[in-house]
TORBAVO-813376 format. One record per residue (C-alpha): x, y, z; chain; residue in one letter. Coordinates in nm, 4 decimals. Layout:
BEGIN
x:X | y:Y | z:Z | marvex:A | tormi:a
...
***
This chain:
BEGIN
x:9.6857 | y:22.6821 | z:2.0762 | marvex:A | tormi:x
x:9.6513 | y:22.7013 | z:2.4446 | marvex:A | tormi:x
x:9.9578 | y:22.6146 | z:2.6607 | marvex:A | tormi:x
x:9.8772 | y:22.6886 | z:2.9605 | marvex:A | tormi:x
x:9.8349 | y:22.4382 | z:3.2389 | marvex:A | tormi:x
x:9.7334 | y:22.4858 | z:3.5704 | marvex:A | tormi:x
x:9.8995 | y:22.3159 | z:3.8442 | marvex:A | tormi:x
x:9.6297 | y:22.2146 | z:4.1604 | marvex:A | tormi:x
x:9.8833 | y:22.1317 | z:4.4262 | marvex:A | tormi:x
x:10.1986 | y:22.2950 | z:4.3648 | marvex:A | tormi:x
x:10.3670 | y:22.2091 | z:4.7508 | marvex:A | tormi:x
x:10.2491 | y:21.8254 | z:4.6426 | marvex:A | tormi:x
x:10.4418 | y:21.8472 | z:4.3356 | marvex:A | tormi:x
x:10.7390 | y:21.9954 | z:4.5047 | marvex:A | tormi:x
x:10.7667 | y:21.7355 | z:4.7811 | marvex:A | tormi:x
x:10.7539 | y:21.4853 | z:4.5261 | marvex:A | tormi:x
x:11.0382 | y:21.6007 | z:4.3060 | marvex:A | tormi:x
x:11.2405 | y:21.6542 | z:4.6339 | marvex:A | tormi:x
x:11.1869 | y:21.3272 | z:4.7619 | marvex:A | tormi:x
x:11.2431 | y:21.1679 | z:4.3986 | marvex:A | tormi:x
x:11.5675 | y:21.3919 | z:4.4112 | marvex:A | tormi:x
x:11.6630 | y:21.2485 | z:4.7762 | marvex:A | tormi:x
x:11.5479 | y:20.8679 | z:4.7175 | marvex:A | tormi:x
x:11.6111 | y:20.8260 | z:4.3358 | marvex:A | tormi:x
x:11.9403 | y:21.0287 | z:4.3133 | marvex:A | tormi:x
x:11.7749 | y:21.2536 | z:4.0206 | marvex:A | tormi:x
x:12.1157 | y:21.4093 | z:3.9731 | marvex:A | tormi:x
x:12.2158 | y:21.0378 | z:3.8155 | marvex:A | tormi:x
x:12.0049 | y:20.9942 | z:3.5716 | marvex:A | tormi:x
x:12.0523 | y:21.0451 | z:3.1911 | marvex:A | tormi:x
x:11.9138 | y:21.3261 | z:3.0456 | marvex:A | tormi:x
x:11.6385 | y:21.1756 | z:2.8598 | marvex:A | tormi:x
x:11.5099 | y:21.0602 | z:3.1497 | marvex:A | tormi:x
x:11.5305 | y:21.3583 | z:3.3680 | marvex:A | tormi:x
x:11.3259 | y:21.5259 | z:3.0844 | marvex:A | tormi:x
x:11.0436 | y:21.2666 | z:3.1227 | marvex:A | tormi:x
x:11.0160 | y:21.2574 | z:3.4672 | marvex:A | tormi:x
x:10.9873 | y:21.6410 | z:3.4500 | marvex:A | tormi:x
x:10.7383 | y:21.6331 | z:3.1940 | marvex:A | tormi:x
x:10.5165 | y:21.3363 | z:3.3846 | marvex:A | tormi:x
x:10.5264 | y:21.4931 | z:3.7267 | marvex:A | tormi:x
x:10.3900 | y:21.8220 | z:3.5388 | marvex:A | tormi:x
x:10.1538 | y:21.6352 | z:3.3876 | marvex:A | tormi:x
x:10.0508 | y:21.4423 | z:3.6774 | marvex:A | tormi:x
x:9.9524 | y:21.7894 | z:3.8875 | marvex:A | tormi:x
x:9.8104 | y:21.9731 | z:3.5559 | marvex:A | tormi:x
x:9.3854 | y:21.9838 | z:3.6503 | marvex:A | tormi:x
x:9.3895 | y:21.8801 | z:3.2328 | marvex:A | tormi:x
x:9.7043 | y:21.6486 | z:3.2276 | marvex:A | tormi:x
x:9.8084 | y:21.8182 | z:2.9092 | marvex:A | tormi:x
x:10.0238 | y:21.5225 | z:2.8249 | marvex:A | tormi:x
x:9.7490 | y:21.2854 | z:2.8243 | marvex:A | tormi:x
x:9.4425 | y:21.4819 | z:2.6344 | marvex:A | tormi:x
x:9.6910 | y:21.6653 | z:2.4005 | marvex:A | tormi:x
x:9.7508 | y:21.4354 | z:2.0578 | marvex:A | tormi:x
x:10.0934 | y:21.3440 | z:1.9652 | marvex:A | tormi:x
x:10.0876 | y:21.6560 | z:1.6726 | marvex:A | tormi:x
x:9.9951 | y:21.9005 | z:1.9422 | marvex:A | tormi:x
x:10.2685 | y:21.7960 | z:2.2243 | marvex:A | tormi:x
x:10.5462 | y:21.8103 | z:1.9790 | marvex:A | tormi:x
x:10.4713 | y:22.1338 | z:1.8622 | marvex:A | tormi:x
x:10.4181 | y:22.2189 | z:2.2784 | marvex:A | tormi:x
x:10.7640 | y:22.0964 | z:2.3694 | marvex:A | tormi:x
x:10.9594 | y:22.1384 | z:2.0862 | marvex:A | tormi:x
x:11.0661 | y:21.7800 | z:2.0041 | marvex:A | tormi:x
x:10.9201 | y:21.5289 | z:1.7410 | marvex:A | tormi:x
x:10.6202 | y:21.3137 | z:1.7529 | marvex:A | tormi:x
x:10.8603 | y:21.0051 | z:1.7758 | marvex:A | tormi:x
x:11.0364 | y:21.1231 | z:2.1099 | marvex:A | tormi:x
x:10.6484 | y:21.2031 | z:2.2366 | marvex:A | tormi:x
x:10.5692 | y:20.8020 | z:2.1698 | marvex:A | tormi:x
x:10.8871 | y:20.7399 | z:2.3623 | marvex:A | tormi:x
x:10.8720 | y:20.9626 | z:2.6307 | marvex:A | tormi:x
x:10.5337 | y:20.8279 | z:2.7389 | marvex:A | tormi:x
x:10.6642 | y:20.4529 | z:2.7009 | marvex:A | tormi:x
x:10.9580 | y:20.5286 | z:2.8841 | marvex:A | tormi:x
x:10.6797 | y:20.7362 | z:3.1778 | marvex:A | tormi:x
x:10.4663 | y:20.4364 | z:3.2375 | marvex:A | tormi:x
x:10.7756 | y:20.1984 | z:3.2815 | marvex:A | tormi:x
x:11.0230 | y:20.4499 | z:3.5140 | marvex:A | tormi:x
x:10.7552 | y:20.5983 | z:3.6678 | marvex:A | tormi:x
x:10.4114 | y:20.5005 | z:3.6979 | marvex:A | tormi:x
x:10.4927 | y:20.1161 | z:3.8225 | marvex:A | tormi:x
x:10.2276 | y:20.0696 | z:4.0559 | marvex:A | tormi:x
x:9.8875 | y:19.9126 | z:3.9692 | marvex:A | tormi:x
x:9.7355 | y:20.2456 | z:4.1054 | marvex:A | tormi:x
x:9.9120 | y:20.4190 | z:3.7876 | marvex:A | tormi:x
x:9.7744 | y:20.1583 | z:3.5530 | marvex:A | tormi:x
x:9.4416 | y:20.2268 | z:3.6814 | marvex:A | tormi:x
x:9.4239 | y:20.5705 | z:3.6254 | marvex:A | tormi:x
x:9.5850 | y:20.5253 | z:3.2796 | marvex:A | tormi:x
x:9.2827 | y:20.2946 | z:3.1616 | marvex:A | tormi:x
x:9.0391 | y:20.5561 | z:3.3753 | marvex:A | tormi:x
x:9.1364 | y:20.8440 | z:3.1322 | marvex:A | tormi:x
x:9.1274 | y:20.6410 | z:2.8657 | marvex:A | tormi:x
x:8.7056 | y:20.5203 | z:2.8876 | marvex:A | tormi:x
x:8.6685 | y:20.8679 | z:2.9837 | marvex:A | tormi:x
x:8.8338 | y:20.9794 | z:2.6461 | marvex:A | tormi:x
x:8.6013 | y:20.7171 | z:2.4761 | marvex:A | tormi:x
x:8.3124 | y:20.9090 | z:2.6074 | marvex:A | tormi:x
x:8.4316 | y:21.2470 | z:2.6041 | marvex:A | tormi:x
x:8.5377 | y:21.1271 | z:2.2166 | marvex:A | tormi:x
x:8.8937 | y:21.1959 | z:2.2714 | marvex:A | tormi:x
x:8.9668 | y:20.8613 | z:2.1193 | marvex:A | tormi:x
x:8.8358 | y:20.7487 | z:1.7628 | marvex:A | tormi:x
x:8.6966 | y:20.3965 | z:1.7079 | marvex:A | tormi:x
x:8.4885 | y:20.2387 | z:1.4896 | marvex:A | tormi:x
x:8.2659 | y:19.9193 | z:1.5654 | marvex:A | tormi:x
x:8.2832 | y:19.6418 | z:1.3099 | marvex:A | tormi:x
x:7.9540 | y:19.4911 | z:1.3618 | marvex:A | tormi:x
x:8.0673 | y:19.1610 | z:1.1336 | marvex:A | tormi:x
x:8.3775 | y:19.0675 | z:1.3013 | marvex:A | tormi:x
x:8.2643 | y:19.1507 | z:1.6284 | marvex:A | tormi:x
x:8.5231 | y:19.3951 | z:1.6892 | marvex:A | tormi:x
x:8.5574 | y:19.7286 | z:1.8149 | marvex:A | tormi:x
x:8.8645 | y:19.9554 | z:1.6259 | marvex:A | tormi:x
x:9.0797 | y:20.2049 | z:1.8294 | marvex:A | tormi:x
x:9.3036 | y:20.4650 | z:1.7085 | marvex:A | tormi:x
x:9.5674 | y:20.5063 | z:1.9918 | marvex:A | tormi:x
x:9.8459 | y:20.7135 | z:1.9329 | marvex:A | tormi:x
x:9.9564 | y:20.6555 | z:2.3304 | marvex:A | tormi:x
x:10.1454 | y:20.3437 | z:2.3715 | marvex:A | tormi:x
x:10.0633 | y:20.3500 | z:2.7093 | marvex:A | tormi:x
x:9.7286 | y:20.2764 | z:2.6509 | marvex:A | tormi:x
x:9.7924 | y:20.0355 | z:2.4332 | marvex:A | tormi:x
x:10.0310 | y:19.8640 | z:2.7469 | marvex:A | tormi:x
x:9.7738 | y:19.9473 | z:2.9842 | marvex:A | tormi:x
x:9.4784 | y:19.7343 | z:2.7687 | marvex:A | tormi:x
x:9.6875 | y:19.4421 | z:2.6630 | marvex:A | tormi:x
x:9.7926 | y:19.3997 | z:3.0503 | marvex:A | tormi:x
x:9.3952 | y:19.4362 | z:3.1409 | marvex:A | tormi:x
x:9.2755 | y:19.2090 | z:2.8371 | marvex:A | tormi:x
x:9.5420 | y:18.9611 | z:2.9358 | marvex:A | tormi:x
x:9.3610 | y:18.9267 | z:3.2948 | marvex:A | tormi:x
x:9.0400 | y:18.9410 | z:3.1931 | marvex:A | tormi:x
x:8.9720 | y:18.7708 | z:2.8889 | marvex:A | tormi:x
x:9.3441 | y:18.5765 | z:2.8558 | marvex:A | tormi:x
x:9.3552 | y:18.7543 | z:2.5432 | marvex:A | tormi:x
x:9.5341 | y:19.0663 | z:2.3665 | marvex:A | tormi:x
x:9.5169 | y:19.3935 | z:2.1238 | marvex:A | tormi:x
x:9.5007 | y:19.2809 | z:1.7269 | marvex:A | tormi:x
x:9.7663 | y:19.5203 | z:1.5523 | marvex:A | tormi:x
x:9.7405 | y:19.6791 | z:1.2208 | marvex:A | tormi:x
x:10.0634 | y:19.7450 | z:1.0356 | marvex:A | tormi:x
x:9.9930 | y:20.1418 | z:1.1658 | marvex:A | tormi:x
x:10.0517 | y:20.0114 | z:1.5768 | marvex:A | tormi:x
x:9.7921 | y:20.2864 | z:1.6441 | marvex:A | tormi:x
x:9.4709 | y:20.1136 | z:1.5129 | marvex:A | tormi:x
x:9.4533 | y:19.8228 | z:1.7030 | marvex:A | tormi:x
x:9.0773 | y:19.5881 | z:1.7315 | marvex:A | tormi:x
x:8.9629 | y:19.4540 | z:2.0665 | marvex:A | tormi:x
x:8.6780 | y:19.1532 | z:2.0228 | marvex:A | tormi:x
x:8.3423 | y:19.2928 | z:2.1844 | marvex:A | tormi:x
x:8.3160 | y:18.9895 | z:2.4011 | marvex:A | tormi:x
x:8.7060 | y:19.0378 | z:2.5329 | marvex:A | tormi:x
x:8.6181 | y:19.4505 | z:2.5400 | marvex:A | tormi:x
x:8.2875 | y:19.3581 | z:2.7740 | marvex:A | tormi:x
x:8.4608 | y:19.1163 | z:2.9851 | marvex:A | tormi:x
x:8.7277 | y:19.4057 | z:3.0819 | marvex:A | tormi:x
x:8.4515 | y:19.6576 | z:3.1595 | marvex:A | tormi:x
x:8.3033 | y:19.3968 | z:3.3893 | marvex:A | tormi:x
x:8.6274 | y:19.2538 | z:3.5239 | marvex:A | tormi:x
x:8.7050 | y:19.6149 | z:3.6288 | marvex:A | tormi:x
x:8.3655 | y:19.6750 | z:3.8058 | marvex:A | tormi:x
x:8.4100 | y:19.3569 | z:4.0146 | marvex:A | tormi:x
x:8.7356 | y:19.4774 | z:4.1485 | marvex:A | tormi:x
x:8.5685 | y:19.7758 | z:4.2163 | marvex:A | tormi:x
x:8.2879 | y:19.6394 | z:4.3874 | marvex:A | tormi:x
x:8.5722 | y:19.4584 | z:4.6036 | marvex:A | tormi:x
x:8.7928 | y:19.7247 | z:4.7005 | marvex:A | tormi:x
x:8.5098 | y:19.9340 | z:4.7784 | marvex:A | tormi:x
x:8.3653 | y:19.6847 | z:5.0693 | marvex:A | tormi:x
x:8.7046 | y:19.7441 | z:5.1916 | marvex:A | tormi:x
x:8.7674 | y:20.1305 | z:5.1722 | marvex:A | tormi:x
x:8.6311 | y:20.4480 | z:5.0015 | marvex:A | tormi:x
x:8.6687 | y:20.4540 | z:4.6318 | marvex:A | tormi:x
x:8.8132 | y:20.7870 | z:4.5116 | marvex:A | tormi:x
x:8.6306 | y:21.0271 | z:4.2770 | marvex:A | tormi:x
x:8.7492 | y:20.8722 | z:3.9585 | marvex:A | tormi:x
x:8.6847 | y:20.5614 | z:4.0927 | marvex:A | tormi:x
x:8.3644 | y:20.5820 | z:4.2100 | marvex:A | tormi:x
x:8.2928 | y:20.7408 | z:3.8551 | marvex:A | tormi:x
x:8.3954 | y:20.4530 | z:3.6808 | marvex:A | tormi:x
x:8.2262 | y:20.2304 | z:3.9105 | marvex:A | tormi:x
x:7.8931 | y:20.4098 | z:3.8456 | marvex:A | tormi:x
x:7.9305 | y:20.3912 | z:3.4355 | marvex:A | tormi:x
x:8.0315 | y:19.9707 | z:3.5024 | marvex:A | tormi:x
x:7.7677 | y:19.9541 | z:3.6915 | marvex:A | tormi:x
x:7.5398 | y:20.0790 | z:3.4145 | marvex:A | tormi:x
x:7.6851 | y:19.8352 | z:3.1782 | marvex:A | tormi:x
x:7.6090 | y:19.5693 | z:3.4021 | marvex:A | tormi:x
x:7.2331 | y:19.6425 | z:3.4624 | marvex:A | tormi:x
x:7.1808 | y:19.7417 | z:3.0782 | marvex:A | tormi:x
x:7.3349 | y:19.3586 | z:3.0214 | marvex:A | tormi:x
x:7.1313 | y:19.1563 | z:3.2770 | marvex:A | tormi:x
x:6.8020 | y:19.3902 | z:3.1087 | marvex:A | tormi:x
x:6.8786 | y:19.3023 | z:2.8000 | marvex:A | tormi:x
x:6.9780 | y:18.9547 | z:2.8118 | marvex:A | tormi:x
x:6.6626 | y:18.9030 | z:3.0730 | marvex:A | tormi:x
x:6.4550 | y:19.0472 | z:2.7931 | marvex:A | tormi:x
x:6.5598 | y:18.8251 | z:2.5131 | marvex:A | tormi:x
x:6.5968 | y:18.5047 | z:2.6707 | marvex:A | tormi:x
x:6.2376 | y:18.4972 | z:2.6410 | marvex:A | tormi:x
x:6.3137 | y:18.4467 | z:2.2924 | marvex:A | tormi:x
x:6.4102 | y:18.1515 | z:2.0722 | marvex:A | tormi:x
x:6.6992 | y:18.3156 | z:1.9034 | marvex:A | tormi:x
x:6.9136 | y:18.5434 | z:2.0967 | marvex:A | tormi:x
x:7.1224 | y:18.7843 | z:1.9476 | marvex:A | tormi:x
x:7.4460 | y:18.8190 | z:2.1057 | marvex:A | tormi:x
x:7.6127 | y:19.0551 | z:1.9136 | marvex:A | tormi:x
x:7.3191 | y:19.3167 | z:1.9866 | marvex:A | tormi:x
x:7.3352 | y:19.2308 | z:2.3781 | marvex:A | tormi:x
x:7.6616 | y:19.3374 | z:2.3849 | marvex:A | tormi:x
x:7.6494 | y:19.6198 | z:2.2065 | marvex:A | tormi:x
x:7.3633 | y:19.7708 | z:2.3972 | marvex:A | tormi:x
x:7.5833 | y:19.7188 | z:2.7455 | marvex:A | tormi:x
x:7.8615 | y:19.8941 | z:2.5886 | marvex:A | tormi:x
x:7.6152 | y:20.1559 | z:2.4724 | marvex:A | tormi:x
x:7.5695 | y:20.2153 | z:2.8014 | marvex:A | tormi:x
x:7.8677 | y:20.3140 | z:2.9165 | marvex:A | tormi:x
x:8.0284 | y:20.4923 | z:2.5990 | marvex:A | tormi:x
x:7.6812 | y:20.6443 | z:2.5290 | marvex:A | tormi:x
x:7.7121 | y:20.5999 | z:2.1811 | marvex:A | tormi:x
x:7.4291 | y:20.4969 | z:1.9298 | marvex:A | tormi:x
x:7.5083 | y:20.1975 | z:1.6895 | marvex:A | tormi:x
x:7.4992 | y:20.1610 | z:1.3212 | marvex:A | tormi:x
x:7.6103 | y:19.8907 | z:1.1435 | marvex:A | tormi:x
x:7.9343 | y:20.0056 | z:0.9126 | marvex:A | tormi:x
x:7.8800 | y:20.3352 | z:1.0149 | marvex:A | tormi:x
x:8.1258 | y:20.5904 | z:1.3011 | marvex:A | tormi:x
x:8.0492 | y:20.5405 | z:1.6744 | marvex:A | tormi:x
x:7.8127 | y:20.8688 | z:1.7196 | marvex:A | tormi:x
x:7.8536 | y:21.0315 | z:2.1097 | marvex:A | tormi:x
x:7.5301 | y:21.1738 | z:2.3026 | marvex:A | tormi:x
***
């Protein structure tokens, strides 16, 4: 197992943890949290953010503690310390890039029109029920295991192209940044594969829905779909 990381902007980090030091009195808080903060900043300047790719079995063994304090430690990050929108975005960027890099495992159920998720972050999972919740009004179905959660391919589609339109805002306004103009350029494939395929098969009597959306996600997850069968990557 590899544990190195590799810090881009070491002066960055340190100015941070001094001014969190000078504005946050660091000195005050409990030990727990000290720990986290320590271990988010880190992960925050790491060019792989360790925390984030790793899976819960590999940062315990990393850092010494058990799986349960990793599940806690990255709840407790995302509400101490990553509460601006900024940090939610860049949680939810990392995690379509993980569904294309297949760092994440899902499944698509073709009959129930769902997609299935295995997320052992909770972060994500706080990070897609807030985005669900303003795009479709709707939220994450739970298993009894909270890691496998379902998302409804309509609700799923709706957040990818909820996401591009605020893109498509913001940048009129400013630059996008790298991962930002990344995402908007894989939502902006979903978007034309949609409008192609629904374009193509309204010439038809009978369209099917369920096959328009799937192609659009297609697009931007760049997997190939199989009824009852595992999400495949390219």
């Amino acid at each position: 197992m590899n544990n190195d990381i590799t810090i881009k902007n070491s002066t960055e980090l340190l100015d941070e943890l001094w001014n969190t030091i000078k504005s946050s009195g660091l000195y005050a808080y409990s030990k727990n949290d000290i720990y986290d903060y320590l271990i988010y900043l880190i992960n925050k300047y790491d060019e792989n953010h360790f925390f984030d790719k790793n899976s819960n079995a590999k940062n315990s063994r990393l850092l010494k503690i058990s799986q349960t304090r990793i599940k806690t430690a990255k709840t407790n990050i995302l509400v101490k310390f990553m509460g601006q929108e900024t940090d939610y975005d860049e949680i939810f960027v990392n995690f379509l890039n993980n569904c294309k890099d297949n760092l994440v495992k899902f499944t698509e159920i073709i009959e129930k029109g769902k997609i299935k998720f295995v997320l052992e972050n909770p972060a994500i999972r706080i990070v897609l029920e807030s985005k669900l919740k303003k795009s479709a009004s709707n939220t994450l179905d739970y298993h009894l295991n909270k890691e496998i959660v379902e998302i409804e391919i309509n609700d799923f589609l709706n957040m990818l192209l909820k996401e591009l339109e605020e893109l498509e805002a913001k940048k009129k306004i400013k630059k996008l940044s790298e991962k930002e103009q990344e995402l908007f350029e894989k939502l902006s494939r979903v978007k034309e594969t949609l409008t192609e395929k629904e374009n193509k098969m309204n010439k038809k009597a009978n369209i099917d829905t369920t096959i328009k959306i799937t192609n659009a996600i297609s697009s931007f997850l760049g997997f190939v779909t199989n009824l009852g069968e595992k999400l495949n990557f390219l």
